[in-house]
PALOMAR-850425 format. One record per residue (C-alpha): z, x, y. Coordinates in steps of 0.02 Angstrom, whole numbers. Layout:
PALOMAR-850425
SITE      Z      X      Y
SITE      Z      X      Y
...
end
This chain:
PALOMAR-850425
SITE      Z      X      Y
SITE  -1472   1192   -818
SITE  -1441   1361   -807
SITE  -1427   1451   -632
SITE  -1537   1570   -584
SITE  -1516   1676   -446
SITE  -1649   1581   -347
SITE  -1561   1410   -378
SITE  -1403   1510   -313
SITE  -1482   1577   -165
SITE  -1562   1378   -119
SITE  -1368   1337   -158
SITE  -1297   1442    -35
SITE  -1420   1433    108
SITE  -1392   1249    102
SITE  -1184   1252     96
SITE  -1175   1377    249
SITE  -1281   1252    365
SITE  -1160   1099    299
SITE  -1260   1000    211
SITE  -1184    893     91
SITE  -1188    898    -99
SITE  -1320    759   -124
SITE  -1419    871     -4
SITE  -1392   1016    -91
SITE  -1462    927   -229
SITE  -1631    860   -134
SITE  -1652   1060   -111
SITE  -1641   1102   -293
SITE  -1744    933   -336
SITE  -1883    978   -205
SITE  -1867   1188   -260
SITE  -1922   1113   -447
SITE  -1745   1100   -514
SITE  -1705    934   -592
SITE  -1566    844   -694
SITE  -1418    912   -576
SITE  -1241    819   -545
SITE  -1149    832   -431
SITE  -1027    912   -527
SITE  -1150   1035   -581
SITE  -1161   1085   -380
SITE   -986   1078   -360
SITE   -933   1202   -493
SITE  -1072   1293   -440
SITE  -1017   1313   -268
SITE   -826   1330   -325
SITE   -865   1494   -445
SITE   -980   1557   -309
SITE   -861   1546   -172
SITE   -724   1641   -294
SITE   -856   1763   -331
SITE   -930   1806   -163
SITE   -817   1721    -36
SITE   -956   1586      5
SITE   -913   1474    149
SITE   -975   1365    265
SITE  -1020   1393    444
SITE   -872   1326    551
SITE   -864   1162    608
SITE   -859   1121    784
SITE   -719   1080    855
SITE   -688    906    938
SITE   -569    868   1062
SITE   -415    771   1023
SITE   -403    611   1076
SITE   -232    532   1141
SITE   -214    387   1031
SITE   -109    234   1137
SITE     19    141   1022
SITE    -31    -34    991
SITE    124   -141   1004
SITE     92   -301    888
SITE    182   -453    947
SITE    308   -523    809
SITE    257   -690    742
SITE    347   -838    797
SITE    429   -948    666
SITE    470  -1110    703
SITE    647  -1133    647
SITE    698  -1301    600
SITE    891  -1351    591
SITE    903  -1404    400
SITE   1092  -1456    320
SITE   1059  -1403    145
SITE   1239  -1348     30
SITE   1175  -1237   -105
SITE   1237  -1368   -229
SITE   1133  -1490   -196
SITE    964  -1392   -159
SITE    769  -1428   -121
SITE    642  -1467   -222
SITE    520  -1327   -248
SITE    374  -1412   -175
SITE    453  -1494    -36
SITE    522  -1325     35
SITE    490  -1302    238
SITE    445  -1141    312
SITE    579  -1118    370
SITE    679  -1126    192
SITE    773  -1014     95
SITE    672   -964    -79
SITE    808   -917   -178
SITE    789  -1009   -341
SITE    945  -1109   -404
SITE    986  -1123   -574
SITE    935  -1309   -571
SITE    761  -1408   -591
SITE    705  -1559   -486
SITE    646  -1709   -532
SITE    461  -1652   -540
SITE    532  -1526   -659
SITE    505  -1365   -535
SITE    646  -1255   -500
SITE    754  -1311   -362
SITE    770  -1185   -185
SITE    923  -1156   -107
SITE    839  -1230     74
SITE    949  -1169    198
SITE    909  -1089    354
SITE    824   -910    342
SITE    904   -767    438
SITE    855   -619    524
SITE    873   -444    439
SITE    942   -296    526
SITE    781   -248    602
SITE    759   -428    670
SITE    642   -480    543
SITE    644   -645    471
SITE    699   -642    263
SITE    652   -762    133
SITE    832   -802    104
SITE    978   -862    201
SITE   1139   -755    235
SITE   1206   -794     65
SITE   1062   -737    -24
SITE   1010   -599     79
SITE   1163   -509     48
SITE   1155   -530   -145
SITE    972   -479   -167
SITE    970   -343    -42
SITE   1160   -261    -35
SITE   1187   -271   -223
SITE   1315   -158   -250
SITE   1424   -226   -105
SITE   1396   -413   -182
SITE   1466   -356   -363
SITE   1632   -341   -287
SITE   1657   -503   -239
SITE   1564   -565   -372
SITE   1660   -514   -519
SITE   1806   -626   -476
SITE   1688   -784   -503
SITE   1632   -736   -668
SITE   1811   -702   -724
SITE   1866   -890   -663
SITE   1683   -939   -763
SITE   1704   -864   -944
end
C-alpha cells in the first residue's frame, strides 16, 4: 500500500484519541484501504511521529494504589529421624521426603542409583535443601570444599 495523505490523516486522527493499532486498522479498512499489517501501521506511525512529532493525547492519570505485602507461610516438612551412613545409602525409589538426593557412586539392587538418605538441613535463609550438611556444603560452597577435598584424592590415586 502506499500512503496517501488521506490514509495519513485517518492514521493520525485515530492515534491522538488512543485507539489501538487493530483499530487504526478498522479505520483504514472501513475508509476503503485494505491489505494493512500491523506493521504497516506501526512504521507508519513511527516515521510520522519522527516527521511531525505525532503523539497521543495524554493518558489519564490513575491513582496509585498501596499494594499490602502478602506474607506466604513456609511449608511444613515433616522431618523424619532416619540413621543412614553415606556408605551404606538408599535405594533411589525408596527415598523419604525427608531424604538427602545426593546420588552415590553406587547402584541398588533394582539397578537405580543409590541416595545418600540422610537427614536434609536448613540453608542459611532457613530453607529446607535437597541435601544434608555434607552435601550441601560440596554442591553449594565449592571452592571452600576443594580444600579439604584435595587431601582425599591424594590418599585415593
Amino acid at each position: 500500500m502506499i500512503w496517501t495523505p488521506d490514509a495519513d490523516r485517518i492514521l493520525s486522527e485515530h492515534w491522538r484519541r488512543g485507539d489501538s493499532v487493530a483499530q487504526i486498522i478498522e479505520g483504514l479498512n472501513a475508509a476503503g484501504y485494505h491489505r494493512i499489517t500491523v506493521n504497516m501501521v506501526v512504521g507508519r506511525r513511527w516515521r510520522l511521529s519522527k516527521r511531525t512529532g505525532l503523539q497521543r493525547e495524554k493518558p489519564v492519570q490513575r491513582e496509585k494504589v498501596q499494594r499490602t505485602k502478602r506474607v506466604l507461610a513456609a511449608p511444613v516438612v515433616r522431618r523424619v529421624r532416619e540413621f543412614v551412613t553415606h556408605d551404606k545409602g538408599v535405594n533411589y525409589s525408596a527415598l523419604t521426603e525427608a531424604g538427602c538426593k545426593a546420588l552415590l557412586d553406587k547402584r541398588g539392587s533394582d539397578g537405580l542409583m543409590m541416595c545418600c538418605g540422610k537427614l536434609r538441613c536448613d540453608d542459611a535463609d532457613g530453607v529446607l535443601t535437597a541435601y544434608c550438611d555434607d552435601h550441601h556444603k560440596v554442591y553449594n560452597n565449592p571452592s571452600k570444599v576443594a580444600k579439604w577435598l584435595k587431601p582425599l584424592n591424594r590418599m585415593i590415586r
